[in-house]
PAZAPA-4460 file (N, C-alpha, C; in steps of 0.05 Angstrom, whole numbers, plus 32768, in hexadecimal, padded with zeros to 4 digits):
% residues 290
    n_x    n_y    n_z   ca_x   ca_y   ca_z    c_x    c_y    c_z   seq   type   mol
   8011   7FE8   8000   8000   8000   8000   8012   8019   8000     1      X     A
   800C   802B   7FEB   8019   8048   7FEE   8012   8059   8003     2      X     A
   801B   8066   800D   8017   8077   8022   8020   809C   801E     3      X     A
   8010   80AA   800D   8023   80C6   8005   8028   80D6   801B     4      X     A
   803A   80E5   801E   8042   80F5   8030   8035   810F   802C     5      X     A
   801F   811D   8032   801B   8132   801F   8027   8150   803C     6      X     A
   8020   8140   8050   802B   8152   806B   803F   8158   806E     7      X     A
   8051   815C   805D   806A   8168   8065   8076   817E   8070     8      X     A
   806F   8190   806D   8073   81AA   807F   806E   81AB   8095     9      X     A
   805A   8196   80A4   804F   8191   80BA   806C   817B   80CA    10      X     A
   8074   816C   80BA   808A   815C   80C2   80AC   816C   80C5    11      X     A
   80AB   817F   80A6   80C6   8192   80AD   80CA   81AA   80CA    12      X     A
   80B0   81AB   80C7   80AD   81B8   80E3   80B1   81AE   80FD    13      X     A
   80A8   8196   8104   80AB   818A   811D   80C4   8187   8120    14      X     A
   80D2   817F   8106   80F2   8177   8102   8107   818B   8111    15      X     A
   80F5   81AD   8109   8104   81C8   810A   8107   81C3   8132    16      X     A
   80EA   81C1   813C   80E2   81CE   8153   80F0   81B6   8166    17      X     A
   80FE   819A   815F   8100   8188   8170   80FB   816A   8176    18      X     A
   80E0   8169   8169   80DE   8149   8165   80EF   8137   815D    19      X     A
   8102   813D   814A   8108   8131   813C   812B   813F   8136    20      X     A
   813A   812E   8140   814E   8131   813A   815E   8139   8120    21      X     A
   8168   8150   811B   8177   814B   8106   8194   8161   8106    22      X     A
   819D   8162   80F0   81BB   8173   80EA   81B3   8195   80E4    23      X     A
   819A   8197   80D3   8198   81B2   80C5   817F   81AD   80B9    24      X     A
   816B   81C4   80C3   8152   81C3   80B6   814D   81DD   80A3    25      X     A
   8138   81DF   8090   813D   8201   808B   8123   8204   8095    26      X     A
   8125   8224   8098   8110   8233   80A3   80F9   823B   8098    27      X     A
   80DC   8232   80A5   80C9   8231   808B   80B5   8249   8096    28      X     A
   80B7   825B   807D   80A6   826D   807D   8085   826A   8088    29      X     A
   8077   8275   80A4   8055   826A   80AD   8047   8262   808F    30      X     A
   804C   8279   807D   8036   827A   8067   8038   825F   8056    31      X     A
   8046   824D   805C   804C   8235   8046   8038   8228   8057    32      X     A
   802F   8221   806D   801E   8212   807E   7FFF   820E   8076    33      X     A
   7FFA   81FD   806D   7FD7   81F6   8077   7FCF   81EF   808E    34      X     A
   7FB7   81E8   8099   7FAE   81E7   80B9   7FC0   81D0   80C5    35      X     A
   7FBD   81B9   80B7   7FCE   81A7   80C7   7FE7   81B1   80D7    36      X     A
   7FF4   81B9   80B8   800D   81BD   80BC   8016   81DF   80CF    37      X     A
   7FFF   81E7   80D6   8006   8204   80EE   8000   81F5   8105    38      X     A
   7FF0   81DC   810E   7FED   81CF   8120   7FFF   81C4   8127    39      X     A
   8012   81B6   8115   8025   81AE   8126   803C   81BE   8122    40      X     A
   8041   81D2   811A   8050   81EB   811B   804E   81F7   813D    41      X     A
   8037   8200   8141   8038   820E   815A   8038   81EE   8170    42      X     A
   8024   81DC   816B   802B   81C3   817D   804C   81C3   8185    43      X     A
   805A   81C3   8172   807E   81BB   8177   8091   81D7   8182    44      X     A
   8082   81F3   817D   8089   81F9   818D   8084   8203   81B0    45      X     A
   8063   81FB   81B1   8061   81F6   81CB   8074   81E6   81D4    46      X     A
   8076   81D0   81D3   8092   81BD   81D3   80A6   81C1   81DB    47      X     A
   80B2   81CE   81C6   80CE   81DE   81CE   80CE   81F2   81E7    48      X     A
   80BB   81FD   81E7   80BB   8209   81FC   80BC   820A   8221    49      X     A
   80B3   81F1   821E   80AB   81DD   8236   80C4   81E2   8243    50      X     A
   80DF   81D6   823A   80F3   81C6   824D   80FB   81E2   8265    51      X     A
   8104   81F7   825E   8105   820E   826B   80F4   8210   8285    52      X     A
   80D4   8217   8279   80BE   821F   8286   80BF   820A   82A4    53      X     A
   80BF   81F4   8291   80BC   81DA   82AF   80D6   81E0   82C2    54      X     A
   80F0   81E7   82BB   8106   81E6   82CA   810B   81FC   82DC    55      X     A
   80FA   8214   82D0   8102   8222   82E6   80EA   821E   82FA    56      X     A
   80D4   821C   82F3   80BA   8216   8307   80C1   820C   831B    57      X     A
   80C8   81F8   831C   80D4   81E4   832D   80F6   81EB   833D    58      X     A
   80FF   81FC   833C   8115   81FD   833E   8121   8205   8361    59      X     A
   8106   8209   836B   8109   8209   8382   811E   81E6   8396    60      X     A
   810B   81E0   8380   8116   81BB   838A   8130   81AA   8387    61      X     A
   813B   81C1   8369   8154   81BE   835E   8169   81CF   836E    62      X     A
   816B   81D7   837B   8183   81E5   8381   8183   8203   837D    63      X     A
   8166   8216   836E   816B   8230   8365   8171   8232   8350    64      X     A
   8166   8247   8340   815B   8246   8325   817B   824C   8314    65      X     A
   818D   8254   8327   81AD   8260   831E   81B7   824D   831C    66      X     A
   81AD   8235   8324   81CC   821A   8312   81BC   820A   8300    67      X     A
   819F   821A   82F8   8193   8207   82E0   819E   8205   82CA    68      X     A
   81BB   821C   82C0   81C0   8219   82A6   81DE   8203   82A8    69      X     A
   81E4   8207   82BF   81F9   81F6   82C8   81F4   81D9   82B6    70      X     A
   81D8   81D4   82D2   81C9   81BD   82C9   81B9   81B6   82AD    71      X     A
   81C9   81C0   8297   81B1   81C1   8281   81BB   81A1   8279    72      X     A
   81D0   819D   8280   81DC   817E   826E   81D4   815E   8286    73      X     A
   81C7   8174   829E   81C3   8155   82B6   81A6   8152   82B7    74      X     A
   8195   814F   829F   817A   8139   82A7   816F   815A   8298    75      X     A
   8177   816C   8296   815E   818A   8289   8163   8185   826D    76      X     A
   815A   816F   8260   8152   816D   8242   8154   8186   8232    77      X     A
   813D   8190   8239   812B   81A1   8235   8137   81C5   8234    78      X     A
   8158   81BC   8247   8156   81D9   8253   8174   81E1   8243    79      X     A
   8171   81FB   822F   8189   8209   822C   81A2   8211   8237    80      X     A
   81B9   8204   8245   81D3   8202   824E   81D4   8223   8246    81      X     A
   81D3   8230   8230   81DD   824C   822B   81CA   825E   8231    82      X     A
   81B8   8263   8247   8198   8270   8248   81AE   8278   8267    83      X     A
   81A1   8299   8270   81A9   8297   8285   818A   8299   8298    84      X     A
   8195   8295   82B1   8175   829A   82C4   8174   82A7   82DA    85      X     A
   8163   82B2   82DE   8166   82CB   82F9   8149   82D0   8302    86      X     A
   8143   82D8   8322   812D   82D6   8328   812F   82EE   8340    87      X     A
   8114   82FA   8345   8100   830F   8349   8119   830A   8367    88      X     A
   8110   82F4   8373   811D   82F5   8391   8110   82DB   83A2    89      X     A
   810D   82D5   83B8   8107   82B2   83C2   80EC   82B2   83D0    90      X     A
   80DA   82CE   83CC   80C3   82C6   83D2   80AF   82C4   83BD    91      X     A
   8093   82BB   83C0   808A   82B9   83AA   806D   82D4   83AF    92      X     A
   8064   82DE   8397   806D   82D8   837B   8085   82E5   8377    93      X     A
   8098   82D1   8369   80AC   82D3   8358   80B6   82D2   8337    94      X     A
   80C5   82E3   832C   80C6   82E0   830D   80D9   82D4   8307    95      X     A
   80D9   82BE   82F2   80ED   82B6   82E7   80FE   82C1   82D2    96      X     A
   8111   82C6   82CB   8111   82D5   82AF   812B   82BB   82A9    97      X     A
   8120   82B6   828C   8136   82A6   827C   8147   82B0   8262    98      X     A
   815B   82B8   8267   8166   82D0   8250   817A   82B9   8233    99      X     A
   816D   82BF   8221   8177   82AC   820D   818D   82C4   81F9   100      X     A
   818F   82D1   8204   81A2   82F1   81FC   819B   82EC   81DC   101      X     A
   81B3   82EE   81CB   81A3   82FE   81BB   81AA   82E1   819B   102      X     A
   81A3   82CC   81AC   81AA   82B0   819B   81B6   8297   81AE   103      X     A
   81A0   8281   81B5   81B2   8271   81BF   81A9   8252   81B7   104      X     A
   81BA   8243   81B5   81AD   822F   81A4   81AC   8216   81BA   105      X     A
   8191   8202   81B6   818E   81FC   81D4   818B   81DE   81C9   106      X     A
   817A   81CB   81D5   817A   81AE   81CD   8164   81AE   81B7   107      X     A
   816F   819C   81A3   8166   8193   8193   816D   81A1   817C   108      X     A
   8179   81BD   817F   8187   81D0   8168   8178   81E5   8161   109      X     A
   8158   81E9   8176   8156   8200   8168   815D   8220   8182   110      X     A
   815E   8233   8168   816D   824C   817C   8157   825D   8185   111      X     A
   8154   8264   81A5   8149   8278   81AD   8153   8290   81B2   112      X     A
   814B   82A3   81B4   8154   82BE   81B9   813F   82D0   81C5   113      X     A
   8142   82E4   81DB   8132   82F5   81EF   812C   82E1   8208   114      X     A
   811A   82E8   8211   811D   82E2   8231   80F7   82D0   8234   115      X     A
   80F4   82C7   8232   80DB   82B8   8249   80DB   82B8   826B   116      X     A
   80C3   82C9   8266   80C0   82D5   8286   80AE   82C3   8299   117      X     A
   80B7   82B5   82A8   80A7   82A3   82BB   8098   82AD   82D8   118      X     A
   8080   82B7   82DE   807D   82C0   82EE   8068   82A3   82FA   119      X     A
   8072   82A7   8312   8065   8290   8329   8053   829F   834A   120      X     A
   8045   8291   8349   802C   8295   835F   803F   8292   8378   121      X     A
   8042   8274   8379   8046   8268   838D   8056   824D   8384   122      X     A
   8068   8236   839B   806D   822F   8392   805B   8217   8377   123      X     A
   8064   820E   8364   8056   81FB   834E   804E   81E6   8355   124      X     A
   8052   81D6   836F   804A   81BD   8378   8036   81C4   838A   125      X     A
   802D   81DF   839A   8015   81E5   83A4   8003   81E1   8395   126      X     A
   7FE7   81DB   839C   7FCC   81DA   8391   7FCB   81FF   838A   127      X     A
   7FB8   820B   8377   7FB1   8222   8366   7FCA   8237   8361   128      X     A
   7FE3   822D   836A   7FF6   8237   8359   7FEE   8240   8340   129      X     A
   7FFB   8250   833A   7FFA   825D   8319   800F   8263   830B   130      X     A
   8019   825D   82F8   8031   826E   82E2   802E   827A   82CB   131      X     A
   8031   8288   82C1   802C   82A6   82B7   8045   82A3   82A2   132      X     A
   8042   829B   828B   8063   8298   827C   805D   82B4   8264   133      X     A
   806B   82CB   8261   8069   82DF   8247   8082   82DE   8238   134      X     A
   8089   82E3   822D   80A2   82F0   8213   80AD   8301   8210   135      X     A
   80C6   8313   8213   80CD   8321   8211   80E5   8322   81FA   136      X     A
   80DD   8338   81E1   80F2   832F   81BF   80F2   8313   81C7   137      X     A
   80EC   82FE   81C8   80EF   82DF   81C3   80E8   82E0   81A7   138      X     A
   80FC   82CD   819E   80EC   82B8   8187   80FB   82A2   8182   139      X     A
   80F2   828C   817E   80FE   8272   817D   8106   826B   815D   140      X     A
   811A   8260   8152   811B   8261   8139   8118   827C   812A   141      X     A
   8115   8290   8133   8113   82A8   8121   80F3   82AC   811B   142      X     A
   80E2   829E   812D   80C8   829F   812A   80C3   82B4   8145   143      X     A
   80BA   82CD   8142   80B2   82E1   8152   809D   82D2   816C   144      X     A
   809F   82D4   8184   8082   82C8   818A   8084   82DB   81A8   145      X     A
   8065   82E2   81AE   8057   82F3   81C0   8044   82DC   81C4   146      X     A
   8038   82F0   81E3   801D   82DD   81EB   8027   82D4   8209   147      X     A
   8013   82C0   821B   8014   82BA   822E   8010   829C   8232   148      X     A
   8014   8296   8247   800F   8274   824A   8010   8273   826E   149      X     A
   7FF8   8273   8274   7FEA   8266   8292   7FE2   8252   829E   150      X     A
   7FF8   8245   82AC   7FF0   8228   82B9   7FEA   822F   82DA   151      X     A
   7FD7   8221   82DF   7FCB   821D   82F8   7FC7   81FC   8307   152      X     A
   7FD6   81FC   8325   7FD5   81DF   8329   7FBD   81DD   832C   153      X     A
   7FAF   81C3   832E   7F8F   81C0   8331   7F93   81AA   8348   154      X     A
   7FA8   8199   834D   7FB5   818C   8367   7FAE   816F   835B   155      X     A
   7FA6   8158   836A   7FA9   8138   8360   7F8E   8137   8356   156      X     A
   7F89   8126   8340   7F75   8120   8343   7F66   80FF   834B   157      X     A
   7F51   80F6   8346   7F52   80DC   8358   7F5D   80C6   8357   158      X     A
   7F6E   80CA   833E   7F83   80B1   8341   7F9C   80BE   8347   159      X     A
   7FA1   80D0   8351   7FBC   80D6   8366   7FCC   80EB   834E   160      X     A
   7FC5   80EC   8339   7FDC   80FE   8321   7FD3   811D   8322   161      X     A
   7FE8   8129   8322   7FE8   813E   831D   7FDD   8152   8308   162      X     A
   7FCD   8163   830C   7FBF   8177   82F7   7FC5   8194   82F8   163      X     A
   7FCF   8193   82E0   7FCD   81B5   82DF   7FBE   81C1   82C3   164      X     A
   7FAC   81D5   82C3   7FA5   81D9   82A8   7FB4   81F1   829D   165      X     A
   7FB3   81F4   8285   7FC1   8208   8275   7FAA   821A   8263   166      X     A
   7FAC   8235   8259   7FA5   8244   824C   7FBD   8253   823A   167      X     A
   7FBF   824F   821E   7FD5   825F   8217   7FC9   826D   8200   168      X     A
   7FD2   8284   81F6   7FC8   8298   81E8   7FE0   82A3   81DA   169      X     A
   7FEC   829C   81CA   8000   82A5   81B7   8001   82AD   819B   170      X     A
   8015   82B5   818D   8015   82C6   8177   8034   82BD   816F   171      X     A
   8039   82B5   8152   805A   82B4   8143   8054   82C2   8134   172      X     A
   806A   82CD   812E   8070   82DE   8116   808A   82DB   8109   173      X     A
   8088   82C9   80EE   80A4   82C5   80E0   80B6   82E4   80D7   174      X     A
   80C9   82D9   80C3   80D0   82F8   80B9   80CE   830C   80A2   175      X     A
   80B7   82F0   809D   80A8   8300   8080   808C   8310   808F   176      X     A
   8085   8311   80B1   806C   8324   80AF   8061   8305   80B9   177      X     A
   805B   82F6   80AF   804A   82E8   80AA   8046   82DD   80CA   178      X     A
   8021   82DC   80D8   8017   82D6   80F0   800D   82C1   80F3   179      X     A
   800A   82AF   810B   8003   829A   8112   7FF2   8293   812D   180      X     A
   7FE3   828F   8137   7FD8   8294   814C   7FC2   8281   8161   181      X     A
   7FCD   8280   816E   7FC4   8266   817F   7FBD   8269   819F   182      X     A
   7F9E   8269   81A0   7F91   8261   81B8   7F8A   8240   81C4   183      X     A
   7F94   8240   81DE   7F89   8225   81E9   7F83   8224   81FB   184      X     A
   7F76   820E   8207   7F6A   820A   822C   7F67   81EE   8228   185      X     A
   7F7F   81DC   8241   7F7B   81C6   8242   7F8B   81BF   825D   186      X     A
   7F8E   81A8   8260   7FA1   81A1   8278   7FB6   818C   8279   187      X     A
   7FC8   8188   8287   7FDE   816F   8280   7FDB   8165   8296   188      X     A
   7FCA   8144   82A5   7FD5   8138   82AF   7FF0   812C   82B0   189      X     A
   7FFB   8133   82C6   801F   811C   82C2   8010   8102   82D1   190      X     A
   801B   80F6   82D6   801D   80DC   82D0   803A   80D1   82E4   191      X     A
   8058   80E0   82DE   8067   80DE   82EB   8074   80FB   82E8   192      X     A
   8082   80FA   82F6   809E   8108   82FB   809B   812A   82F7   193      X     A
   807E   812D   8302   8074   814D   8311   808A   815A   8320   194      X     A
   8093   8160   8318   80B1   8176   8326   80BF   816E   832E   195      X     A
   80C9   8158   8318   80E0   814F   8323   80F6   8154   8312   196      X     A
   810D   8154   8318   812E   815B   830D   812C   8157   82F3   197      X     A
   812B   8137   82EA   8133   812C   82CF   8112   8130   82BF   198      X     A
   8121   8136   82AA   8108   8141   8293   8105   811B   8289   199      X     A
   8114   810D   828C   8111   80F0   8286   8100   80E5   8294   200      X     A
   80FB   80ED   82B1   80E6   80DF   82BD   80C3   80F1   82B4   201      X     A
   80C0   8103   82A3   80AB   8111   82A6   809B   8107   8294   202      X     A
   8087   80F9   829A   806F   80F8   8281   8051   80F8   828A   203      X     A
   8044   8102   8280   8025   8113   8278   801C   8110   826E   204      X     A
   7FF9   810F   826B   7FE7   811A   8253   7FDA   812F   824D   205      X     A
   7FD8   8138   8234   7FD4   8153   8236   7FB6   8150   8225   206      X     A
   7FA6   815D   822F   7F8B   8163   821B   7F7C   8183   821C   207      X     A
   7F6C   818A   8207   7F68   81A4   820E   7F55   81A9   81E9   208      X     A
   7F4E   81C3   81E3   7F48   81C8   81D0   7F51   81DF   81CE   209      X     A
   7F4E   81F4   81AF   7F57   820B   81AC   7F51   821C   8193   210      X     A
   7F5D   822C   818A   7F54   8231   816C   7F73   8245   8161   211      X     A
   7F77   8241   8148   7F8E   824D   8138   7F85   8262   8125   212      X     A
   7F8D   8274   8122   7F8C   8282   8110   7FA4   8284   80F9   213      X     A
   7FA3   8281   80DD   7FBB   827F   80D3   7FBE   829A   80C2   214      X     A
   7FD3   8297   80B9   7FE2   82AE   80AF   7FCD   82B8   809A   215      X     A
   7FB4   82AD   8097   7FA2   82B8   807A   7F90   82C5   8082   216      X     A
   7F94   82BF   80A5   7F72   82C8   80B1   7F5F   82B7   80B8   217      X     A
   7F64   829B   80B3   7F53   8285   80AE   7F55   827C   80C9   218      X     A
   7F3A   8270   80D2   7F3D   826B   80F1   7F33   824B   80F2   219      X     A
   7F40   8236   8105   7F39   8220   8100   7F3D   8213   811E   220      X     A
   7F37   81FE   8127   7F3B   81F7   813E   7F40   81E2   8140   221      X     A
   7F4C   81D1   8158   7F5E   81BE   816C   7F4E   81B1   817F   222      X     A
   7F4E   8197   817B   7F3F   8186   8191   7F4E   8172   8194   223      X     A
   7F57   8172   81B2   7F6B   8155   81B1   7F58   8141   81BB   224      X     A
   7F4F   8131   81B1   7F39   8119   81AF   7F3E   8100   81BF   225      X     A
   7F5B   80FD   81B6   7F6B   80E4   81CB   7F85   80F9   81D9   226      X     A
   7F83   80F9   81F4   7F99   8106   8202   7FB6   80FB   81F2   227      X     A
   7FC1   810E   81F2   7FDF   8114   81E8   7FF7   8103   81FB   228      X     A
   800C   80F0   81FF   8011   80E2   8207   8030   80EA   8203   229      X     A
   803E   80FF   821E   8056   8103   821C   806C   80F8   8227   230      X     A
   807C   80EE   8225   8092   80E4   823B   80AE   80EB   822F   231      X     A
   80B7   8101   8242   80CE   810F   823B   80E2   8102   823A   232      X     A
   80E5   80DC   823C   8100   80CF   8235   80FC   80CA   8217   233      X     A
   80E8   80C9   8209   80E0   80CD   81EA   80DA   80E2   81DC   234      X     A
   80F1   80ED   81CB   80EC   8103   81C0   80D3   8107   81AC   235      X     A
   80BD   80EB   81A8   80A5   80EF   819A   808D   80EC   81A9   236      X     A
   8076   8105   81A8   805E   80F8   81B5   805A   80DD   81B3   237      X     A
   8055   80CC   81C9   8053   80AD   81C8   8035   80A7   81BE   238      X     A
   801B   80C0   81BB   8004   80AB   81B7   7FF8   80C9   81B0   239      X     A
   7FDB   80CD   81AA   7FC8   80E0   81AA   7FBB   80E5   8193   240      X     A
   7FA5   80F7   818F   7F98   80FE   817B   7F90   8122   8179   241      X     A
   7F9A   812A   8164   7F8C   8140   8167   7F75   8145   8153   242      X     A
   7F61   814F   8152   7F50   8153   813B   7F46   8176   8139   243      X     A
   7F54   8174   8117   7F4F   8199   810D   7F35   8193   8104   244      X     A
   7F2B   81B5   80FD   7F17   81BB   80EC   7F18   81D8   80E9   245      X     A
   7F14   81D9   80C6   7F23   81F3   80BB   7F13   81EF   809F   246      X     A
   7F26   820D   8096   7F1C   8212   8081   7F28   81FE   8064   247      X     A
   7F3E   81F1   806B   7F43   81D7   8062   7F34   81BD   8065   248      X     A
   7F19   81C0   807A   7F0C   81AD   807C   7F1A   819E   8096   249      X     A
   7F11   817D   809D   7F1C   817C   80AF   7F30   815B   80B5   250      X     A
   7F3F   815C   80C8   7F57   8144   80C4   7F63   813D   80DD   251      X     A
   7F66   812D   80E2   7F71   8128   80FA   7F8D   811E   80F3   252      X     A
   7FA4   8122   810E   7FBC   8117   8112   7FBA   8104   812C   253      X     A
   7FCB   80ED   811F   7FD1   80D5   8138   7FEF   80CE   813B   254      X     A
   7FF5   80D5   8154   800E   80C8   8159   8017   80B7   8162   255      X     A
   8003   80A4   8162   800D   8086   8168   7FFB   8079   817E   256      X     A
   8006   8068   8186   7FF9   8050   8190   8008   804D   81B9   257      X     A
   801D   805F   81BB   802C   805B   81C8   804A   8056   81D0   258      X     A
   8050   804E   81B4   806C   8043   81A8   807A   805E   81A0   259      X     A
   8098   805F   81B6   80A9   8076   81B3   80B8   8071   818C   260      X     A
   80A2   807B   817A   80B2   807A   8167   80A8   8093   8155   261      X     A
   80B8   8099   813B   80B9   80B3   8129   80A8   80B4   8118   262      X     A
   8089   80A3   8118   8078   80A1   810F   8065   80AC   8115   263      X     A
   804A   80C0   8105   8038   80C5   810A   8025   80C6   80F7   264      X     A
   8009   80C1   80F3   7FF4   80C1   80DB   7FE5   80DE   80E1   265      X     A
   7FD9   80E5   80C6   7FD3   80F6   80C4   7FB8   80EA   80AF   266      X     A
   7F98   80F3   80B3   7F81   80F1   80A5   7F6E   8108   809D   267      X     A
   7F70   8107   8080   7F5E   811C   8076   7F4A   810D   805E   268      X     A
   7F3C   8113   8062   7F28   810B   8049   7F21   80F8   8040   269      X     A
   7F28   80E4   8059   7F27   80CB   804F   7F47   80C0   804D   270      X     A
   7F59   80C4   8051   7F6F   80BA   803D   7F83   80C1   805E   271      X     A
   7F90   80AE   8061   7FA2   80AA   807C   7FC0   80A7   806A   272      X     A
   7FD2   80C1   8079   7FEB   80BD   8070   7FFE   80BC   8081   273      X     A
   8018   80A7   807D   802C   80AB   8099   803F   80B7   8094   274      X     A
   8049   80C6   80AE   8059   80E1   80AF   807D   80CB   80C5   275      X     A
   808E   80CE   80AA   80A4   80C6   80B8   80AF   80E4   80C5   276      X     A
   80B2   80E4   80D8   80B7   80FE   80E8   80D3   8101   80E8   277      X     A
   80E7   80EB   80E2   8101   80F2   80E0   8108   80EE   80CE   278      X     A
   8106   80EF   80B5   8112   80E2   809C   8106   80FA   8087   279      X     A
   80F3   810E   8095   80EB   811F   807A   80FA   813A   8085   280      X     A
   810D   813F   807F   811D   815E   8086   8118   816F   8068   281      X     A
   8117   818B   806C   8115   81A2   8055   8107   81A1   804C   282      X     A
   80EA   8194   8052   80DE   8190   803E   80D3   817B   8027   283      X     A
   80EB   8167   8029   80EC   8158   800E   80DC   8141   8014   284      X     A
   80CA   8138   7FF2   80B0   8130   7FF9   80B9   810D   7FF6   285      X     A
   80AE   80FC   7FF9   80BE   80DC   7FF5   80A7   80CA   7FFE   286      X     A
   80A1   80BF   7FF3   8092   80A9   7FF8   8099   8091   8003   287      X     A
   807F   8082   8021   8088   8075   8025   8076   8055   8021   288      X     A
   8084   8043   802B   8076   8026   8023   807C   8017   8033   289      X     A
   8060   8005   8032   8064   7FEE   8049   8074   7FDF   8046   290      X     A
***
């Protein structure tokens, strides 16, 4: 059975933001994107974003947020070795500020630059804690990005795991002008390794809904249908479903079954195609077979 790849931009992207290991990606202009492919555009770089946000939250537990960059090579996956970190002072509320000066290139190869500002309630392992994450000149890859992102603990729920929900409200802007824009409200049960040191012990599910606006104006929306299935010793979502609906009509993405591997399907119209997530770099289109 043939299988066409028609998602590719959706796959060079994930490649750019992290999923997917590689040497050199090129940089793809928002406006080349259809809905899929801005979904998992901003999906991968929520992503990227993560390893930071979690490390300083927690950093009360670690030793202080001043030997996190020390620590970027002992268990912080996630966390930029060249980012510096500095904070408000040791009561709460406290601000985090993470300074990526003016280029720093972090795991997985892509470069941030400006500062992500972490502001905290209380500490993150309290019940109704809150974090408050904004942007200051940030952009990741040379993708401009503004906006906010609000997590709140909600404390155990009856099977003992941890809940926090999220609201994020963002905006990219490449360097042609071109906007991107993404509302959501959902929450990540963990599962394990809620504030703890190693980003290897952390995994979650994340579910929620939202809506995109893309660079045309066109507004379409996000339903994760089967919770999202993360475990930060696998650099690929292990399981989930999301389902769009747009002015493209509508399609769902699946990332598997569970199995830490570089595979994911993608369905529109009838017609199911699989997305090798490490094998399609720049773009280039290739067909695959059973």
């Amino acid at each position: 059975m043939m299988k066409s790849v028609k998602h590719v931009a959706a796959v060079a992207v994930v490649a750019t933001f992290g999923l997917a290991s590689c040497d050199s990606t090129e940089d793809l202009g928002l406006s080349s994107f259809g809905d899929m492919e801005q979904e998992a555009f901003l999906e991968s770089v929520e992503m990227a974003l993560e390893g930071e946000i979690e490390s300083v939250s927690f950093a009360g537990r670690i030793g202080g947020e001043a030997n996190l960059s020390a620590r970027g090579g002992k268990g912080f996956r996630g966390f930029s070795d060249c980012a510096t970190v500095t904070k408000s002072g040791e009561e709460f509320p406290k601000t985090i500020t993470i300074d990526f000066g003016e280029g720093c290139e972090g795991p997985h190869g892509h470069t941030k630059s400006g500062q992500i500002v972490v502001t905290i309630s209380d500490a993150m392992s309290n019940v109704g804690a809150t974090r408050t994450v904004t942007f200051e000149n940030f952009s990741i890859n040379d993708k401009a990005v503004v906006g906010t992102r609000v997590t709140t603990n909600q404390g155990q729920n009856a099977d003992g795991f941890w809940v926090v929900t999220k609201s994020v409200n963002m905006t990219l802007t490449d360097s042609e002008g071109a906007t991107l824009s993404k509302t959501f409200d959902g929450s990540k049960t963990w599962l394990s390794g809620f504030g703890a040191d190693s980003a290897a012990t952390k995994v979650y599910q994340k579910d929620g809904s939202g809506s995109i606006t893309g660079v045309e104006g066109n507004t379409f929306t996000k339903t994760i249908t089967t919770p999202i299935m993360i475990d930060h010793s696998c650099r690929y979502p292990l399981s989930g479903v999301v389902e769009m609906s747009g002015p493209e009509g509508e399609g769902t993405l699946d990332f598997g079954d569970g199995a830490c591997d570089n595979l994911a399907t993608v369905t529109r119209d009838g017609e199911t195609e699989e997305i090798d997530l490490d094998s399609i770099k720049r773009r280039k289109r290739r067909r695959l077979r059973d």
